[in-house]
VEXDREN-2710 file (C-alpha; in Angstrom, 1 decimal):
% VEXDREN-2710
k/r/px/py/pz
1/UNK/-3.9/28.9/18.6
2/UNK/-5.4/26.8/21.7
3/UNK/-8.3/24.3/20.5
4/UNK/-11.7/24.9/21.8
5/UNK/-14.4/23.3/19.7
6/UNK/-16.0/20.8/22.0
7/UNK/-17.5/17.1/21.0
8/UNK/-21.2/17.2/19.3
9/UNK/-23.4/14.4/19.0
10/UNK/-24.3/13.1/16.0
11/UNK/-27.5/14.5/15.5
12/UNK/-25.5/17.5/15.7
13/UNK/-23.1/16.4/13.4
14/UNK/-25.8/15.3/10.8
15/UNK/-27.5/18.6/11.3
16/UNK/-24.5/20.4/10.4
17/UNK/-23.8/18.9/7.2
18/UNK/-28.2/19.3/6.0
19/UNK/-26.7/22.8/6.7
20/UNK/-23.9/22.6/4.1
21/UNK/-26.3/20.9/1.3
22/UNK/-26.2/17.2/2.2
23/UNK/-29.4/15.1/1.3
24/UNK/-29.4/13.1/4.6
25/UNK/-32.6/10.5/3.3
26/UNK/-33.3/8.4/6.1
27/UNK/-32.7/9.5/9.1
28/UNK/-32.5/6.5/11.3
29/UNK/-30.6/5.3/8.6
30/UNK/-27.9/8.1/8.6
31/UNK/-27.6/7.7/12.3
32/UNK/-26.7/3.9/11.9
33/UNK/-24.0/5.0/9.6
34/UNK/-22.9/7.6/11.5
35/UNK/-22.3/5.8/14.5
36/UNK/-20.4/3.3/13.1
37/UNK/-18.3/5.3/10.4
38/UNK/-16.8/8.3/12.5
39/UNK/-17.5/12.1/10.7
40/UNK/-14.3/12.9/10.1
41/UNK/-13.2/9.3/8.5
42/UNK/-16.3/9.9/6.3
43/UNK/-15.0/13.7/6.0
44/UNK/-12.0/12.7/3.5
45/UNK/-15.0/11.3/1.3
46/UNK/-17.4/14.5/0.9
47/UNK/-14.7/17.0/0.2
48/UNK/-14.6/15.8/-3.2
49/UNK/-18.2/17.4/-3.2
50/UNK/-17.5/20.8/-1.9
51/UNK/-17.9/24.1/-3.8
52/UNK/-16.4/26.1/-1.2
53/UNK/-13.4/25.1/0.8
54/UNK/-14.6/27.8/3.8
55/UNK/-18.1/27.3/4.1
56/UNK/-17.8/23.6/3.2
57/UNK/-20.9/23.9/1.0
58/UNK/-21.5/21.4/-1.1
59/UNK/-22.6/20.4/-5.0
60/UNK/-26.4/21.1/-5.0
61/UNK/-27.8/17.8/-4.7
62/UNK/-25.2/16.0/-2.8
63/UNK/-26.5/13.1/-1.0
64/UNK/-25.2/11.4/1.8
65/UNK/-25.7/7.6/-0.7
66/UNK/-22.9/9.5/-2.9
67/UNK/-20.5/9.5/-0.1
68/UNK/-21.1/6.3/1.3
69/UNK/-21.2/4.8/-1.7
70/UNK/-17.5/6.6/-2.2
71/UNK/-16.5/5.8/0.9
72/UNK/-17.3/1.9/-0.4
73/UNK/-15.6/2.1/-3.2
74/UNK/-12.8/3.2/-1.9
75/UNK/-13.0/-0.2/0.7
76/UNK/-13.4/-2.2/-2.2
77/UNK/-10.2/-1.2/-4.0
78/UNK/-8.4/-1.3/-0.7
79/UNK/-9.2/-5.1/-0.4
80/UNK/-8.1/-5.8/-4.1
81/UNK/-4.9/-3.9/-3.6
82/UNK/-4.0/-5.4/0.1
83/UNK/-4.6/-9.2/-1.9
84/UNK/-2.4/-7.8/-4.8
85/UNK/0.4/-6.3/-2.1
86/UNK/0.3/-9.8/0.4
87/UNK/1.6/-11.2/-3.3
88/UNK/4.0/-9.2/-3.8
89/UNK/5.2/-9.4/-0.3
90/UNK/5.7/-13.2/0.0
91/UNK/7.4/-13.4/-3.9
92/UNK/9.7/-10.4/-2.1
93/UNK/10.6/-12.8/0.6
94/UNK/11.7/-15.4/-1.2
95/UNK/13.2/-13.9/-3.6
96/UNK/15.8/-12.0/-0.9
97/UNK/15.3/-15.0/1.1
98/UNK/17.2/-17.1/-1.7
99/UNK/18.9/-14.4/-3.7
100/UNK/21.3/-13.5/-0.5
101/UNK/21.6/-16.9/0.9
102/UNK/23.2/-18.6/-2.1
103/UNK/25.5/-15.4/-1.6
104/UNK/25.7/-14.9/2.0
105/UNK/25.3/-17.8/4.0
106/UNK/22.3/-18.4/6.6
107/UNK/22.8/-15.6/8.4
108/UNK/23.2/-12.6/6.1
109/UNK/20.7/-10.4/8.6
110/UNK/23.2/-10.8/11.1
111/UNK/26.4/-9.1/10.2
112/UNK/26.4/-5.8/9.9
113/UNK/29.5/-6.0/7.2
114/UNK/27.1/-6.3/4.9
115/UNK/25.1/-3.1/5.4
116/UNK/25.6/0.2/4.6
117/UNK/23.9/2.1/7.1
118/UNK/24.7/0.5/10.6
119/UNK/21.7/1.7/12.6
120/UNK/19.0/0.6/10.0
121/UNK/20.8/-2.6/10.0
122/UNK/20.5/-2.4/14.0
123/UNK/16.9/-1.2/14.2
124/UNK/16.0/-4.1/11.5
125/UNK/18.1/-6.7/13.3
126/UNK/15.8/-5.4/16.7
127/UNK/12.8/-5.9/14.6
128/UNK/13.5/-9.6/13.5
129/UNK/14.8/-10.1/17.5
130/UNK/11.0/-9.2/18.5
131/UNK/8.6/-10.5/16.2
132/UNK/10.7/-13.5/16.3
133/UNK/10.8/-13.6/19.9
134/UNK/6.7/-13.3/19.8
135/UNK/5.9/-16.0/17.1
136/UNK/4.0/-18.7/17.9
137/UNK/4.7/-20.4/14.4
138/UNK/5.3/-24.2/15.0
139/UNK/8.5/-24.1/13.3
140/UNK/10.0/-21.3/15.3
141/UNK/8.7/-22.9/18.5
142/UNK/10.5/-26.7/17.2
143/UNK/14.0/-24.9/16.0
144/UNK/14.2/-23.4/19.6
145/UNK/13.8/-26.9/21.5
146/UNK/16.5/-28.4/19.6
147/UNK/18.9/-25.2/18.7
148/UNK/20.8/-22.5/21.0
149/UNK/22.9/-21.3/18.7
150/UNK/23.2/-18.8/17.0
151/UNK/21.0/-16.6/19.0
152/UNK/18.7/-16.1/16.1
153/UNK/16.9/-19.1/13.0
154/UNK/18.3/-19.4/9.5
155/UNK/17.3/-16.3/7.2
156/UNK/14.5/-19.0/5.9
157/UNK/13.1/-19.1/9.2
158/UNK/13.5/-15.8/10.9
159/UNK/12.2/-13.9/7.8
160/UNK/9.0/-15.3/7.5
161/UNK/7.6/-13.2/10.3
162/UNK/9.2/-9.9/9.2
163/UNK/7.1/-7.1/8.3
164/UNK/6.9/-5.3/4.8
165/UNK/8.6/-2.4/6.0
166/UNK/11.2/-4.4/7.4
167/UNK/11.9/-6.7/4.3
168/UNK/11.9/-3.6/2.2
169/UNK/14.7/-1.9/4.7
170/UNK/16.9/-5.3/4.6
171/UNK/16.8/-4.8/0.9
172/UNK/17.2/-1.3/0.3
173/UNK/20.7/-1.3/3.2
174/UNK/22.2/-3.9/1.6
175/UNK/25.5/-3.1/0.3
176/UNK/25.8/-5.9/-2.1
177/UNK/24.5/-4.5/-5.3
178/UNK/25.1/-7.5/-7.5
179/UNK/22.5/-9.4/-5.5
180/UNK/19.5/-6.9/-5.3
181/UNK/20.0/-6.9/-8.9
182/UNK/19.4/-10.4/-9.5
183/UNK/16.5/-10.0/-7.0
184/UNK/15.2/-7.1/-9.1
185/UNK/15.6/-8.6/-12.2
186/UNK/13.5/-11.7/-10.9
187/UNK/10.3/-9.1/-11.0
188/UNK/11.5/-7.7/-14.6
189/UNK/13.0/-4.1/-12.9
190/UNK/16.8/-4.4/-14.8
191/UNK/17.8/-1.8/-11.9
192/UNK/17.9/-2.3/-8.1
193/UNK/17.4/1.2/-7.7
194/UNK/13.9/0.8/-8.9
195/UNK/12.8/-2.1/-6.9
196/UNK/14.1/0.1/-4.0
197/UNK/11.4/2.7/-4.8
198/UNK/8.8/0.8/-5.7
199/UNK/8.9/-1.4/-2.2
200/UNK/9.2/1.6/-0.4
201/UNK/6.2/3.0/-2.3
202/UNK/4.3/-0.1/-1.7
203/UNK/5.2/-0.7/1.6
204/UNK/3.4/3.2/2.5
205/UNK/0.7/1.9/0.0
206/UNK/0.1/-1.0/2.0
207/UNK/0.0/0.7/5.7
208/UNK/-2.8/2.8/4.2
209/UNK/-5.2/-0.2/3.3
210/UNK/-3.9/-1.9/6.8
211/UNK/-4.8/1.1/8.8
212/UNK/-8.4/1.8/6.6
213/UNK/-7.5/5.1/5.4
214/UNK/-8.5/7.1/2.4
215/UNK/-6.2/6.0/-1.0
216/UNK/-8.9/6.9/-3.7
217/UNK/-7.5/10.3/-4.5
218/UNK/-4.7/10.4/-1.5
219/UNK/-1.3/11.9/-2.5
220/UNK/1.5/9.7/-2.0
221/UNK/5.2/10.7/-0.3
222/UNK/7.4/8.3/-1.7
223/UNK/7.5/8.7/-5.6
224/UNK/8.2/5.5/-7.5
225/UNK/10.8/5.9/-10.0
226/UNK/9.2/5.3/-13.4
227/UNK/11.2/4.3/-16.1
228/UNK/9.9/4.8/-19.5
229/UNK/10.7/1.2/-20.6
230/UNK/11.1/-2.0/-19.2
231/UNK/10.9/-5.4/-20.7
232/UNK/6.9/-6.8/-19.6
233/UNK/4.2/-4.7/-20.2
234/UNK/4.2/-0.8/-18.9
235/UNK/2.9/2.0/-19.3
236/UNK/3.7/5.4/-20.7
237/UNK/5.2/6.6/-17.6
238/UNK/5.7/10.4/-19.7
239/UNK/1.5/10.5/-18.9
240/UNK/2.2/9.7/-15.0
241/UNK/2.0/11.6/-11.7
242/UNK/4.3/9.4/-9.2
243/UNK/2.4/10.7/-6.8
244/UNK/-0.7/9.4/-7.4
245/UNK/-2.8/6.0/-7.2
246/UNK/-2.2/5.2/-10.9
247/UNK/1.4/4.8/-10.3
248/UNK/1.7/3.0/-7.7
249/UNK/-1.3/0.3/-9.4
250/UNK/0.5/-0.1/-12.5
251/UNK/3.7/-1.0/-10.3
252/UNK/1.3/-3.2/-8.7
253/UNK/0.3/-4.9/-12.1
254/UNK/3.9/-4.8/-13.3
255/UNK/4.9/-7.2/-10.5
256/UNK/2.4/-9.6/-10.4
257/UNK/3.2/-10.1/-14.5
258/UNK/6.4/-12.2/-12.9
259/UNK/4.7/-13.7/-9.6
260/UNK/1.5/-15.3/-10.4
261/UNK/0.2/-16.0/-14.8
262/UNK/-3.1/-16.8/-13.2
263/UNK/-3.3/-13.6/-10.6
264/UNK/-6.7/-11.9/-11.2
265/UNK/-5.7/-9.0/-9.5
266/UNK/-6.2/-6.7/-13.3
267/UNK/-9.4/-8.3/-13.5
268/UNK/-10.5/-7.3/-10.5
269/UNK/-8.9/-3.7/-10.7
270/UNK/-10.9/-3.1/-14.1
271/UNK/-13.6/-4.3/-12.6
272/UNK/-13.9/-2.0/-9.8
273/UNK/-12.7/1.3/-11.7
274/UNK/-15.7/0.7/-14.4
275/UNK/-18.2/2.4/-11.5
276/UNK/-16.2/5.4/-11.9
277/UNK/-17.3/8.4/-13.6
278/UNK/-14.3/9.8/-15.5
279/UNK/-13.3/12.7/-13.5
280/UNK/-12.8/10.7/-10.6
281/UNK/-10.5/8.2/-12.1
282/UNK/-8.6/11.3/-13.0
283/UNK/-8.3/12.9/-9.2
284/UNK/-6.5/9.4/-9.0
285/UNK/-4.0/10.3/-11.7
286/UNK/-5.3/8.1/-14.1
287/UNK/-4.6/9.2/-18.0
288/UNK/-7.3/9.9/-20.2
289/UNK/-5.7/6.6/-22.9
290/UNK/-4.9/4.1/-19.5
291/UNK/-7.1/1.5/-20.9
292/UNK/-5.1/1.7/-24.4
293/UNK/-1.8/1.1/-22.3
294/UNK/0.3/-2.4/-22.8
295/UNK/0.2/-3.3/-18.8
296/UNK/-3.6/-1.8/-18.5
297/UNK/-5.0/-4.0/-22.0
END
């Protein structure tokens, strides 16, 4: 089928959702917001009003304060969860960054011997060549005057300019199980295997609050494992939907229990979920006892 609806303004746009039930208020107001918050980012937010997923009619008395003040939730929690993630991410770092070195030498990243899959190892090794190649850090810039060779910096240089994604695929290819154990067992997770899902959830998790969009109630593709008991405080993972916010927050918690004592990040969490009514902690996948649970106390 060939697309044919053609732009509207957004009086139009505001029009059409009065149409559908929504208490617009002010109107110069609602134009303000419209024109700096696009329809169809704010879209993801109403839905969760709708009656009727044809007509898009909405919950008699729907106003458009109830989605924006959604929609600033939603913000909110992204900011606490992107703070919680950049701690995760630099504890990751040097734990792989010291974990592999004391096994591996300087220059691990470099030899593909010690990967299993040779083209992830060659599109991370490309990575690390580029963002290295566009650093500006002063220590980069002052191991380049006085070193040639090797091509690339020590594994304590190089990889403190990788990305997320590309620290979680350095872990996850490396064939040398006895060190990503130590490395997971630095974060309390006695298996490597569920370090590996839980970066890889967090690392999607973490491109969602970079890029701005919707987490709230968003379904998640990569499934944490869950294990049903691990030695700091957890949850009762037989209540959880991998799929959903709640899991991927308590892995959240559960790591920063071996990163920071004095991380504020629950606090803050608790804090933010108070606002919610009940049902909307549950499109998040959030059990009815959460609060009662050891890592949520």
């Amino acid at each position: 089928m060939e697309y044919t609806k053609m732009p509207i303004d957004i009086p139009e746009q505001i029009s059409i959702l009065k149409n559908r039930g929504l208490v617009i208020g002010d109107a110069t107001t609602a134009l303000l917001h419209f024109s700096s918050i696009s329809y169809f980012r704010l879209a993801s937010y109403w839905k969760t009003f709708e009656i009727d997923s044809t007509s898009h009619e909405l919950v008699t008395g729907t106003s458009l304060h109830d989605v924006l003040s959604l929609y600033a939730f939603d913000r909110e929690l992204r900011g606490v969860i992107f703070a919680a993630i950049q701690d995760i991410e630099i504890a990751l770092r040097t734990r792989i960054i010291h974990h592999f070195s004391m096994a591996h030498g300087a220059f691990w990243f470099m030899n593909d011997a010690l990967f299993s899959d040779i083209k992830i190892f060659q599109r991370c090794l490309s990575s690390l060549q580029n963002e290295v190649e566009r650093s500006k850090e002063d220590f980069l810039l002052e191991h380049f005057k006085k070193y040639d060779s090797p091509p690339m910096p020590p594994v304590w240089k190089t990889l403190e300019v990788a990305s997320f994604g590309t620290l979680s695929k350095l872990y996850c290819n490396m064939a040398d199980t006895s060190v990503k154990k130590s490395v997971s067992k630095s974060f309390g997770l006695p298996q490597y295997k569920y370090l590996e899902s839980w970066i890889r959830s967090i690392t999607v998790l973490r491109n969602c609050c970079a890029h701005h969009a919707r987490i709230w109630n968003r379904r998640f593709p990569w499934k944490p494992q869950l294990p049903r008991e691990l030695p700091l405080d957890w949850i009762d993972s037989s209540k959880t939907l991998p799929i959903k916010l709640y899991a991927l927050l308590s892995t959240i918690l559960y790591l920063e229990q071996s990163i920071s004592v004095n991380s504020s990040v629950k606090e803050r969490l608790l804090a933010l979920l108070a606002i919610l009514p009940r049902g909307r902690l549950k499109a998040k996948g959030f059990p009815e006892d959460w609060q009662k649970q050891d890592l949520w106390r």
